[in-house]
N, C-alpha and C positions, 0 to 999 in steps of 0.2 A: 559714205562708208566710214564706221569708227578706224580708228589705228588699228587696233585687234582685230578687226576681220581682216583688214588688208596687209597686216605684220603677223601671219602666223606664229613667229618666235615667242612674240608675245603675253600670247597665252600660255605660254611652257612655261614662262617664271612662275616662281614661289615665293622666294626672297633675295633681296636685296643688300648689298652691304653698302654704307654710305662711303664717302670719299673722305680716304683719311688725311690728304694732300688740297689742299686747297687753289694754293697755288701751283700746285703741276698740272691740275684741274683746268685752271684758266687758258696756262699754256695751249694743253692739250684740245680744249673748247677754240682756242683762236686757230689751231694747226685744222682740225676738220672742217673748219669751217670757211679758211680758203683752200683747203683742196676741190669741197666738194663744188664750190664755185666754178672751179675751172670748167666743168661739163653742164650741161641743163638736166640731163635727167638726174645726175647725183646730186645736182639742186635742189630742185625737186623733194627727191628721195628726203634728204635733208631736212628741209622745213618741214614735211609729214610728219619726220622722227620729233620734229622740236614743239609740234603740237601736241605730242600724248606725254605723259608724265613717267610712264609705266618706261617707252621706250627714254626720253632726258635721264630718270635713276637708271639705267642699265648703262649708257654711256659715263652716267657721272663713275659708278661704278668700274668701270676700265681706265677711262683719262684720269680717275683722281687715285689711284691706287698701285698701277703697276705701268711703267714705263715701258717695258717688253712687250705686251699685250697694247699697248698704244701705239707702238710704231707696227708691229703686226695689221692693225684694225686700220691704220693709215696707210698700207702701202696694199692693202685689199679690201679697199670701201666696195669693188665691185662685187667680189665674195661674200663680204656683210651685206649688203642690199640684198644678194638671194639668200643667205641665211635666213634674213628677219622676212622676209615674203615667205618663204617655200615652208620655214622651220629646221629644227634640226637634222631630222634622218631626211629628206631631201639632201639637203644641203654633204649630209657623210656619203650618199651615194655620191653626188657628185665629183667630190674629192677622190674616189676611187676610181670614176670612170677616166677624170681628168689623166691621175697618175699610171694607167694603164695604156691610153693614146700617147703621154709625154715622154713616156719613157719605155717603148717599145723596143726590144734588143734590136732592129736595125738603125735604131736612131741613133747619131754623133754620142761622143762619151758625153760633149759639153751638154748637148739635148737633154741628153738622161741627170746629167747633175742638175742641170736649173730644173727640170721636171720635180727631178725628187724636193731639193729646198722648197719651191714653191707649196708644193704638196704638206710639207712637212709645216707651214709657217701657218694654210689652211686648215691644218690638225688642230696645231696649238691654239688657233683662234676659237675653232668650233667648240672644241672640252672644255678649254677656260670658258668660253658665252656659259655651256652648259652646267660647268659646277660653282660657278659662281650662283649663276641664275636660280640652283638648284632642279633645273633641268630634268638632269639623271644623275643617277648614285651613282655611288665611286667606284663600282666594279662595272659599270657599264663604260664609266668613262677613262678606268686602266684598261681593261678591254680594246677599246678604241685605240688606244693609244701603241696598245701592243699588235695588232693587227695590222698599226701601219704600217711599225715596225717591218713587219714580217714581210709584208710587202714590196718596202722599200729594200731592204736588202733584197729579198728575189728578185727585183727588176734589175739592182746593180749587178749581182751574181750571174742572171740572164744575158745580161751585156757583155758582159765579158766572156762569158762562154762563145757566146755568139760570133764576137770579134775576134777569137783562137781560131774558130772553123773556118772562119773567110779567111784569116791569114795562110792557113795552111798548118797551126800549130797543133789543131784539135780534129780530128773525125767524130762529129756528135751522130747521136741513132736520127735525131729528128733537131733539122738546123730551123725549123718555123716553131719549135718547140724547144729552146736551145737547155731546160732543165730536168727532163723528160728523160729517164737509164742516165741522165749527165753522171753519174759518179759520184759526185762532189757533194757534199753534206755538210751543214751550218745548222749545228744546232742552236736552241736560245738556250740560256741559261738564266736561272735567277728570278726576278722579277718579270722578265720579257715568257720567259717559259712559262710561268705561271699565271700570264694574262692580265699582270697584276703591276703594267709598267709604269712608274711612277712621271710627273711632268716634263722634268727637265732631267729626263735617267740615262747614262751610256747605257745602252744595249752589250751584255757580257755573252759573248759567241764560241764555241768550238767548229774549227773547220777542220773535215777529215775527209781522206779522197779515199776511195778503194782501185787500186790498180787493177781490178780484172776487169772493171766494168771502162776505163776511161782508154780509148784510143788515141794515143800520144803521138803527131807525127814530127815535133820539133826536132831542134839541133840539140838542145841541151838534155839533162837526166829529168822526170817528170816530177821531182821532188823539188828540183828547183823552180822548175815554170808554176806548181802549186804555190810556192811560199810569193813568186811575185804577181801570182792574182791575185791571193789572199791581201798583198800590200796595196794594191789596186782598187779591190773592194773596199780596204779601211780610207782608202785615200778618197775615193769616193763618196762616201758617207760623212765624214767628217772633215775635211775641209773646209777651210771659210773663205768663199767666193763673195759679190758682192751681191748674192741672192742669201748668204748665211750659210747655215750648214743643216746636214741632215742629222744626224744620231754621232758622238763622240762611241767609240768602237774599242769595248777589252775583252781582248783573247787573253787571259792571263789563269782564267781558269781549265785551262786543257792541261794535261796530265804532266807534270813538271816542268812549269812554263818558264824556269830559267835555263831549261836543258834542251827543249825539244822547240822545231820549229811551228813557226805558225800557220800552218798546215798541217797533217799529222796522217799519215799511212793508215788506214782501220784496223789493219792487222797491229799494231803496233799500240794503237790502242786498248785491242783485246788483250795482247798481251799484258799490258797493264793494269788494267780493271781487273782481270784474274790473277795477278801477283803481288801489285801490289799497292790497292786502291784503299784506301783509308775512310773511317766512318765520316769524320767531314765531307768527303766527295759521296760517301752514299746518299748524305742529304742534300750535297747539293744538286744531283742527279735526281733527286725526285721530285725536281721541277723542271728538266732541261725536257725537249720537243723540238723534233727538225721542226723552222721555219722556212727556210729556203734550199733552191736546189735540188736534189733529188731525196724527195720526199719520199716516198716507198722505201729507199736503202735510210734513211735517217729511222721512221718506224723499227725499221729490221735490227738496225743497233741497238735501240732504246729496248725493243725486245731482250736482246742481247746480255741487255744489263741489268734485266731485273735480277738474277740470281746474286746479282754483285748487290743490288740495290736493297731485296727485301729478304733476308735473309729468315728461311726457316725455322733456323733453330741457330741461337748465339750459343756460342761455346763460355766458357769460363772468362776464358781471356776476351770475350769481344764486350761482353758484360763489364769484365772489369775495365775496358778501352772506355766505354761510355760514363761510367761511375767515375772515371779519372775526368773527364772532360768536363760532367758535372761538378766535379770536386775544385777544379781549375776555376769554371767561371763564377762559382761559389763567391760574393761580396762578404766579407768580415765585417763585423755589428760597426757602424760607424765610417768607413770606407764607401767614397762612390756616393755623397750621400747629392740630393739633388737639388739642384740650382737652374732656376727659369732662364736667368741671364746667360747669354751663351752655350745653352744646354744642348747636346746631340741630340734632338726625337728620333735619332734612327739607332745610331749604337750606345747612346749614352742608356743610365741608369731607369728603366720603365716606358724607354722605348721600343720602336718597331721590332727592331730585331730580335729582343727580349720574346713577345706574340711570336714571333716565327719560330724563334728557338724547340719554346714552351712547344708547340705541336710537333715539329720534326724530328725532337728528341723519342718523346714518345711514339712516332711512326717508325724511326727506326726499330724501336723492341718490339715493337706490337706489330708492325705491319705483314711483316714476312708471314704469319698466320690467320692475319684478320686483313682477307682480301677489299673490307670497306675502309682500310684506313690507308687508302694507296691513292692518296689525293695529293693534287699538287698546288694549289689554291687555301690561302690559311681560315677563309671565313667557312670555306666548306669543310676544312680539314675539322676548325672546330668544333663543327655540326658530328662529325665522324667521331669525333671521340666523346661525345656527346653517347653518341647513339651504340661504341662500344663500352660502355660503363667506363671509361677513365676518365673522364673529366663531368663533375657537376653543372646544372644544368645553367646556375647562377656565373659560376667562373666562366664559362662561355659568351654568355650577355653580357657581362664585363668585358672580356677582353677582344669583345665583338664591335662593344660600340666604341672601345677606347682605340681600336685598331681603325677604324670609322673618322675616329677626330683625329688620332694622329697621322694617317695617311691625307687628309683633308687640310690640315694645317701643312703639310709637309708642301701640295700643290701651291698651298698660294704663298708660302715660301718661296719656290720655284720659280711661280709667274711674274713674281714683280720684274725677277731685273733676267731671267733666263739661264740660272745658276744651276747647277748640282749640286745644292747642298741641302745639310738637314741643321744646320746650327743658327739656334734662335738670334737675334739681333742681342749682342750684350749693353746694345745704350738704350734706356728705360723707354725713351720715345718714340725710338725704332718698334720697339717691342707691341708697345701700346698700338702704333699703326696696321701692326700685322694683325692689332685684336681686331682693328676695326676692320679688316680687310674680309676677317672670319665670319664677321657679321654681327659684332659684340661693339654695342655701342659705350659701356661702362666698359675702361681697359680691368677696372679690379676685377669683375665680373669673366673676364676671360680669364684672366691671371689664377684666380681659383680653380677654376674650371681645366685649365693647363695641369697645374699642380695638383689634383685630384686625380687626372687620371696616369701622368705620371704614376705615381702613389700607390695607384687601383695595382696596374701592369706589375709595379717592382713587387706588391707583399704578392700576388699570385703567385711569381715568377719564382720568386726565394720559397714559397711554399713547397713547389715543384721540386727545387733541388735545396733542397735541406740539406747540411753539411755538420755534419759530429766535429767541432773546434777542433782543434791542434794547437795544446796551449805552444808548443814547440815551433810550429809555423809561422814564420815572420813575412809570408809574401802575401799579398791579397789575390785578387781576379785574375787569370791568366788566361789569354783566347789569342789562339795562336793559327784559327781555320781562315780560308780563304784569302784574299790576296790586298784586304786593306787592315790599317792598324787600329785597334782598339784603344780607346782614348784612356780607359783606367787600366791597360797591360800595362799601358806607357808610364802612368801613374805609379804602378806597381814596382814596375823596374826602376823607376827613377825614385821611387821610396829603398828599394834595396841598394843602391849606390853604383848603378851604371848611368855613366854620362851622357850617352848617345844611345839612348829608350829605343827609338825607331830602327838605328842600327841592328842591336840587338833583336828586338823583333822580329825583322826584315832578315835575320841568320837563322832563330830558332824556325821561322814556317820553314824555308828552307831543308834542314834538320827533320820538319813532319813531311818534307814533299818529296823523301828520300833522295836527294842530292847527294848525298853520301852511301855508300856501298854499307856501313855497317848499320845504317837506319831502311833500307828497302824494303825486309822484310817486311809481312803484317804483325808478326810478334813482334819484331823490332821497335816498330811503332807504336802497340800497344803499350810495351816497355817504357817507351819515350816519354806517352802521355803519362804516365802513371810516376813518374820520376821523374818529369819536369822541377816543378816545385822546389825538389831537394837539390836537384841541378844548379837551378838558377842561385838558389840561397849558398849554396858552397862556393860557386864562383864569386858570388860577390862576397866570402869572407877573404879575400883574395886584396893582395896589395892594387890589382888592376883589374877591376872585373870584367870591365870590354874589353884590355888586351889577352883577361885569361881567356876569355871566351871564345877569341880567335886560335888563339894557340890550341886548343882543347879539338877545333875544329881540323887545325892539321893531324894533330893526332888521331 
């Protein structure tokens, strides 16, 4: 029998990328190869693999490229052995049947955390086999990725429900079903919401209980016992045991996350979203989706929020809210300009976030009336605006296939060492390996190819938000949404004469996340956005511009 009949996997490869490492190569070639000594069937198995070529390049492939994925494929040659038999979707049933026995709510906490890690290490292993191999495309295998997600958190969330009701702390409707009327609502946010979870991504969560539905029978107030299951759950997930961890865990985007706990009453929510919820959380809400816990009341929410979310008809002021925000992340001719070495692919200059923007911007104006452009997914969203005359059909296939390489370079970013990050290697050699890693055996050959579509993204993006100069205006880019800092605000600030960029930053979201009584409003906030700029530039003509900036705030 050839290798390929008997390696299913086998035949799922397309292509290959060579070993950029040579010497990790060898290493990694002598570590599998007394593991799999230790057993006769992994022996076996072994020498099989060492006869076909097809499966030697797919090994060379993982031991010469990414050390993360090497000690993964090393601490589950049994996993790899049915992988490359069975194939891949075998092999993704398997991992969920697994993770469904291991981590059953009556099983120990310890049970359900080694369950999840292992499950989670099985993930990693089978997407990487698959996008390297070329397998399956990249939305099959964020998909993947975000299902386990979703998963993995239910079965933590389940546990602990479960282990309230045996204590005495919780009366559930259904204790063999412990998420089932549970109350308790975790939505995804972000990337996880949108199906679209990156390699090595924290998962961004809001958790909200509704007090009518949840029968509290503890000692304490139920607002307390929520906030330390929520701590429970994160702890769960994220922790590093000597099996690893599951998903790094940020609740930071629920509804002013320096003020309110991590858990959050629904009703208090509502109140929120109806008073005083900002067009940034409009778009970031048009990817969030309960993934765990009581799914029927997460649906009801999300219901709940479309009127917040797609707004029928902008008024003047909500208009001018968005034309400020465009106006903010507006780059000045010569500002921001891009650089391969060290470069963000996610927030820098013609990066991801750039592709996401460019759709969600226009979903906010246009959505509320064009029920087709209520997508939460950016490759479908820009098919959607495709198909509403706002976007060409050219700019789409651009920023279709550049969103393609740079979400694909962003994974094996990722894979190598098991990082969250998007920032390219800034020493030449580092760089060149991640080309070969892509499958680019000339490094210039990638390096072009990088900075092209860079390039492609930024003139689309600036096409998008065009900005009339201000010969008067001295600030460049200012993005001040969601809860990380923007590499050219910092830029920006630190060009106007504040010392501590991130400080600053880290006050202004603050400022948009109404932490202050005189910014809560929604006019307030459109105010805000609209008179940034002139803000910032006035404080820094200031003898002190970060301590006027504090004083300004007690005021």
């Amino acid at each position: 029998m050839s290798a390929e009949n008997k390696f299913s996997f086998l035949t799922e490869i397309v292509s290959l990328p060579k070993a950029a490492h040579e010497e990790q190569l060898a290493i990694n070639m002598e570590n599998w190869a007394e593991k799999t000594a230790l057993d006769p069937i992994l022996s076996g198995f072994a020498e099989e693999l060492g006869n076909s070529k097809d499966a030697s390049d797919f090994l060379s492939a993982i031991f010469g490229n990414s050390p993360f994925l090497s000690q993964c494929l090393l601490k589950e040659i049994p996993f790899f052995k049915r992988l490359m038999e069975d194939g891949s979707e075998k092999a993704l049933k398997f991992i969920f049947r697994e993770l469904q026995n291991d981590c059953a709510p009556q099983n120990t906490e310890s049970d359900v955390m080694k369950g999840l890690r292992v499950g989670k290490r099985r993930i990693a292993l089978l997407t990487a086999a698959c996008d390297i191999a070329g397998a399956w495309p990249l939305m099959k295998i964020t998909k993947t990725l975000s299902d386990f997600a979703a998963s993995a958190t239910d079965a933590a969330i389940a546990h602990l429900l479960y282990a309230g009701h045996q204590k005495g702390d919780l009366q559930l409707p259904d204790a063999d079903k412990p998420t089932k009327d549970c109350g308790v609502i975790i939505l995804g946010m972000g990337k996880l919401g949108a199906f679209e979870l990156n390699y090595s991504s924290d998962i961004d969560l809001i958790v909200l209980f509704d007090r009518e539905k949840i029968t509290y029978t503890g000692r304490k107030f139920l607002e307390d016992y929520m906030v330390r299951m929520t701590k429970s759950l994160v702890r769960m997930m994220q922790d590093r045991t000597a099996d690893g961890y599951v998903f790094r865990t940020d609740l930071r985007l629920r509804p002013d996350p320096g003020a309110t706990p991590i858990a959050l009453p629904i009703s208090a929510a509502h109140t929120y979203y109806e008073s005083q919820g900002q067009n940034w959380e409009r778009a970031a809400m048009i990817k969030a989706r309960p993934i765990a816990g009581d799914i029927d009341a997460g649906l009801e929410f999300i219901e709940f929020l479309r009127p917040f979310v797609w707004r029928k008809f902008l008024d003047f002021a909500a208009i001018a809210d968005i034309q400020a925000i465009k106006s903010q992340i507006h780059t000045h001719k010569g500002f921001g300009e891009i650089s391969l070495d060290g470069h963000n692919i996610k927030i820098g200059r013609g990066g991801i976030r750039e592709i996401e923007f460019f759709c969600q911007t226009q979903q906010l104006i246009e959505g509320g009336r064009d029920l087709g452009l209520r997508t939460s997914g950016t490759l479908e969203t820009l098919d959607a605006l495709v198909e509403a005359g706002k976007t060409k059909a050219q700019v789409r296939d651009d920023l279709r296939d550049s969103y393609i390489f740079l979400r694909t370079l962003e994974h094996r970013l990722q894979m190598i060492n098991d990082e969250q990050t998007q920032l390219l290697p800034d020493e030449a050699g580092e760089l060149d390996a991640l080309g070969v890693f892509m499958g680019y055996d000339d490094p210039q050959d990638f390096r072009q190819k990088l900075e092209a579509t860079l390039l492609q993204v930024k003139a689309h993006y600036d096409a998008l938000f065009q900005f009339e100069e201000n010969e008067e205006r001295k600030v460049g880019r200012l993005v001040f949404t969601g809860s990380e800092d923007d590499p050219e605000t910092l830029q920006s600030l630190q060009a106007l004469g504040f010392a501590d960029s991130s400080a600053i930053s880290k006050l202004v979201r603050e400022w948009h996340h109404g932490r202050y009584r005189a910014t809560r409003t929604v006019r307030a906030q459109q105010l805000l956005t609209a008179l940034m700029p002139t803000i910032l530039e006035d404080l820094a003509n200031t003898a002190n511009p970060d301590a006027a900036s504090c004083v300004s705030t007690r005021f």
